[in-house]
matplotlib code that plots the C-alpha trace (Angstrom):
import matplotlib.pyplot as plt

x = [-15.3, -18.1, -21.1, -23.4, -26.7, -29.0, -32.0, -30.7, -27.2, -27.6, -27.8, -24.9, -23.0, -23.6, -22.8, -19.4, -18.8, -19.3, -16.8, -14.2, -15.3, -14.1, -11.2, -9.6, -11.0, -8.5, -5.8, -5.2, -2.1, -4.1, -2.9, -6.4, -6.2, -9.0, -10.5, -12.4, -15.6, -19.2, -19.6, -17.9, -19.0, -22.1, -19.5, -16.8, -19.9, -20.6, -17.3, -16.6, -19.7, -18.8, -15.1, -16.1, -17.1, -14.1, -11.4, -8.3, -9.0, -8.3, -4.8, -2.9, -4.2, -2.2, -4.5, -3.2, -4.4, -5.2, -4.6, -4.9, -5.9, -2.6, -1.9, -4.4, -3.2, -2.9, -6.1, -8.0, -11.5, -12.0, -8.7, -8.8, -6.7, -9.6, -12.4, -10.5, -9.6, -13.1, -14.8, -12.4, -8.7, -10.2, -13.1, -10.8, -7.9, -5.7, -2.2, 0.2, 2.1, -0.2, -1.1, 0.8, -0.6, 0.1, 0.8, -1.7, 0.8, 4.0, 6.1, 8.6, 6.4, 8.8, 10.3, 6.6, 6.0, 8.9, 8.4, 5.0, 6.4, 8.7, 6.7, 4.1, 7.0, 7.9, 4.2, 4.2, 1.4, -2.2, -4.7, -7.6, -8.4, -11.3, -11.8, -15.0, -15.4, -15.1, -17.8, -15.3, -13.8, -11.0, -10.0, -8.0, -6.4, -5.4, -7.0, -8.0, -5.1, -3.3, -1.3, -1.6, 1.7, 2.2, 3.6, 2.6, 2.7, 1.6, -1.8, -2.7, -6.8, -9.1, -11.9, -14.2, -12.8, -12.0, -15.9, -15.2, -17.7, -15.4, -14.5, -17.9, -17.5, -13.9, -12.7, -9.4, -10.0, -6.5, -5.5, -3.8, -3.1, -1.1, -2.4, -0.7, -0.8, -2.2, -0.1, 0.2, -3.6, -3.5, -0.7, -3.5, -4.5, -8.7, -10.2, -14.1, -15.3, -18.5, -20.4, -23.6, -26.5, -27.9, -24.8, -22.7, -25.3, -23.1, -19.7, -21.1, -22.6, -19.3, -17.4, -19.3, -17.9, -15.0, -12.7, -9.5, -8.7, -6.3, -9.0, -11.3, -8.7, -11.8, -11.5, -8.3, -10.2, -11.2, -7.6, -7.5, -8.4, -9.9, -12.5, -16.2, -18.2, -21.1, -23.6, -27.3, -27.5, -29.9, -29.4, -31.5]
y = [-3.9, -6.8, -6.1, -8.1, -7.0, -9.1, -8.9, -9.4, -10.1, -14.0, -14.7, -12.1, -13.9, -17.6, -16.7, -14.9, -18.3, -20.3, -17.7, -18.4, -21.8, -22.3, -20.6, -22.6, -25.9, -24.3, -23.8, -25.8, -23.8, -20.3, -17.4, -15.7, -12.2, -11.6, -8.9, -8.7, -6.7, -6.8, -7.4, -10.1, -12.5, -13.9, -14.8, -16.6, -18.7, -19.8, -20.9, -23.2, -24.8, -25.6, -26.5, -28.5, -30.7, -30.7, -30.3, -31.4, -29.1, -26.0, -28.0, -26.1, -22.6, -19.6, -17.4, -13.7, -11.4, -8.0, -5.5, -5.5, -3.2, -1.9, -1.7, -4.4, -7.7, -10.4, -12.4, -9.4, -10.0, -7.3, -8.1, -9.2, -11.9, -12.9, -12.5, -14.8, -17.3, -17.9, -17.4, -18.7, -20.3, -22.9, -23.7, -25.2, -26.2, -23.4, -24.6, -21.9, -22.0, -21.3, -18.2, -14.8, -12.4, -9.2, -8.9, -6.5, -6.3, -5.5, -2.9, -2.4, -1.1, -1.2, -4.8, -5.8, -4.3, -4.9, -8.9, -9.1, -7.6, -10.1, -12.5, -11.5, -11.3, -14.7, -16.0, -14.2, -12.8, -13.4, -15.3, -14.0, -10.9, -10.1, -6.7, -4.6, -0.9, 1.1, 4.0, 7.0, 5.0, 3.1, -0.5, -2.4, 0.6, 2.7, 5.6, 9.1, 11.0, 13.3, 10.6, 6.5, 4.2, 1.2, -1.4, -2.5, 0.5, 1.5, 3.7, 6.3, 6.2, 8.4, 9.3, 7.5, 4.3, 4.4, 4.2, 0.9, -1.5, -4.5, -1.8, -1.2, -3.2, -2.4, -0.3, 0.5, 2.4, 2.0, 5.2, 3.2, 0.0, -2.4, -2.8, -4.0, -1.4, 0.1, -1.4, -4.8, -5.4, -4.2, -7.1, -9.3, -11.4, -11.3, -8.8, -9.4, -6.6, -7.0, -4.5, -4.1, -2.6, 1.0, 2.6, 1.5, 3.7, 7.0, 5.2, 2.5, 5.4, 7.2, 4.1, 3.8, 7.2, 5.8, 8.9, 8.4, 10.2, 9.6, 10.8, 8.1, 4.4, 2.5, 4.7, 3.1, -0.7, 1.2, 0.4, -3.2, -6.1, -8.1, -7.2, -8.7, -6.4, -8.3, -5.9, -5.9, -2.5, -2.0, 2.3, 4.0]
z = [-3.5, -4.1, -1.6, -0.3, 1.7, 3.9, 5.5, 8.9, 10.6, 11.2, 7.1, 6.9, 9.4, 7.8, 4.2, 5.3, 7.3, 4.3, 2.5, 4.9, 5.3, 1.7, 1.9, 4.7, 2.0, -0.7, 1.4, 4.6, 5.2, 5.0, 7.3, 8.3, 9.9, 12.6, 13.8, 17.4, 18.4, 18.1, 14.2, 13.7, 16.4, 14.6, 11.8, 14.0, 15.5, 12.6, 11.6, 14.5, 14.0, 10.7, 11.6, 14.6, 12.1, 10.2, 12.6, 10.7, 8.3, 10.6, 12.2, 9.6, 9.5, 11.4, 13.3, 13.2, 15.9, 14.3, 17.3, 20.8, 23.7, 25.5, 29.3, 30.4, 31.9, 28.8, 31.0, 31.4, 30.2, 28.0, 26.0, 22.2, 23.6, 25.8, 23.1, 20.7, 22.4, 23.3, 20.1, 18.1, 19.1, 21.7, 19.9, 17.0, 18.7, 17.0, 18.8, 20.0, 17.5, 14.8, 17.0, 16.5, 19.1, 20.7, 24.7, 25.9, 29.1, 27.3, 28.4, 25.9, 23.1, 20.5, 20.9, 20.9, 17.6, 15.8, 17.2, 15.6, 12.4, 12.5, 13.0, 9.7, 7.6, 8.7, 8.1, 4.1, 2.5, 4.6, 2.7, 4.5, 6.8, 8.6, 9.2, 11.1, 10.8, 13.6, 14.3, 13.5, 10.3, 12.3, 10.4, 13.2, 15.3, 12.8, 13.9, 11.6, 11.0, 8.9, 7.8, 8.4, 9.6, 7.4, 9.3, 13.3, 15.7, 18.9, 18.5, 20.2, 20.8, 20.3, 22.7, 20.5, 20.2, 24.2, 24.5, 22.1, 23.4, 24.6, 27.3, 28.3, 31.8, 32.1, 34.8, 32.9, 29.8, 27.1, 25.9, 23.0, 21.6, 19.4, 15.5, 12.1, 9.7, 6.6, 4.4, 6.3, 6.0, 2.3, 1.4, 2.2, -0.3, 0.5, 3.1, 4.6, 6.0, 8.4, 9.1, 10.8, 12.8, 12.9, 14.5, 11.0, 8.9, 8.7, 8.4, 5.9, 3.9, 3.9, 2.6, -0.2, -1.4, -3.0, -1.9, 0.0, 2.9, 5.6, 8.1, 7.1, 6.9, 5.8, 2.6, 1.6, 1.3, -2.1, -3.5, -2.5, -5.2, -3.5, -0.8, 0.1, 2.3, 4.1, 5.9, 6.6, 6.4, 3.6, 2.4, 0.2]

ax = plt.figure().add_subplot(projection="3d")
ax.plot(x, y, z, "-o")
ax.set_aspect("equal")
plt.show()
């Protein structure tokens, strides 16, 4: 794991656009992972106003959504679907289909699962996945646990991530969602991870005692090639 600190989260947030910046220059084609919340806004940003610039180099990438909030309405505001779409698949014209994304409003849990596994297996290996970590050690949805599901599942959440800030204003709170898997986002070819500001300290600390545990997921990023962790959290 390559880590880079800076002093605050808009030079963490322009250096990992440039990073992805240049991997979309290498490959025009490249399937990029993305992940929604607070931490990685500042990056996304970024990355449109340096592909607004450069629009026909984005017409070929496939935008994959990493998880979603389950039992809203697919327009809902607090959705991942919602959050994307404005910060990143409109912004650069990312077509639908160079899009795979879950339903937050399917009902059939299993058919939606097993058609975005599909769908990745379709798609290959993916060049690029951007990943946050979440305040109890969560990457995407998968969720502390004895034991870790590899492929896309339906996630039960905890009480923790309920309290996950997209939800703030929502009047629904999802007791579970729809994520790719452990082993899904490890089969990625390059992972960022973003993490930042004060409430990041314990977790960040934690991750960088490389010991694996099933009750931390971020601890398994430890066994990947391949990953760059931006933060601006600076630890003694």
């Amino acid at each position: 794991m390559n880590r880079f600190v800076f002093s605050d989260y808009d030079s963490l947030c322009k250096a990992a656009a440039e990073r992805m910046h240049s991997v979309v220059n290498s490959n025009p084609r490249a399937v990029i992972c993305l992940a929604t919340g607070a931490s990685p806004v500042g990056l996304y940003k970024n990355v449109v106003e340096l592909g607004r610039e450069e629009l026909e180099k984005y017409s070929k990438i496939h935008v994959v959504k990493l998880d979603e909030w389950g039992g809203l309405t697919d327009s809902h505001p607090s959705t991942c679907e919602s959050y994307l779409r404005k910060h990143f698949i409109e912004p650069l014209q990312v077509s639908h289909d160079r899009y795979t994304s879950f339903k937050a409003s399917a009902t059939d849990h299993t058919a939606e699962c097993r058609r975005i596994q599909a769908e990745l297996e379709r798609l290959g290996q993916i060049d690029l996945c951007v990943l946050g970590l979440g305040t109890n050690g969560h990457l995407g949805l998968n969720e502390p646990a004895p034991y870790l599901m590899a492929h896309v599942h339906l996630a039960n959440l905890t009480e923790q991530t309920q309290q996950h800030s997209m939800l703030e204003t929502s009047s629904q709170k999802p007791t579970f969602g729809f994520t790719l898997g452990m082993a899904d986002l490890m089969r990625s070819k390059k992972i960022f991870l973003i993490v930042s500001g004060e409430k990041k300290v314990k977790q960040l600390k934690r991750l960088l005692t490389p010991e694996i545990d099933t009750n931390f997921p971020a601890s398994f990023l430890w066994m990947h090639p391949d990953v760059e962790l931006f933060t601006d959290i600076e630890l003694n």
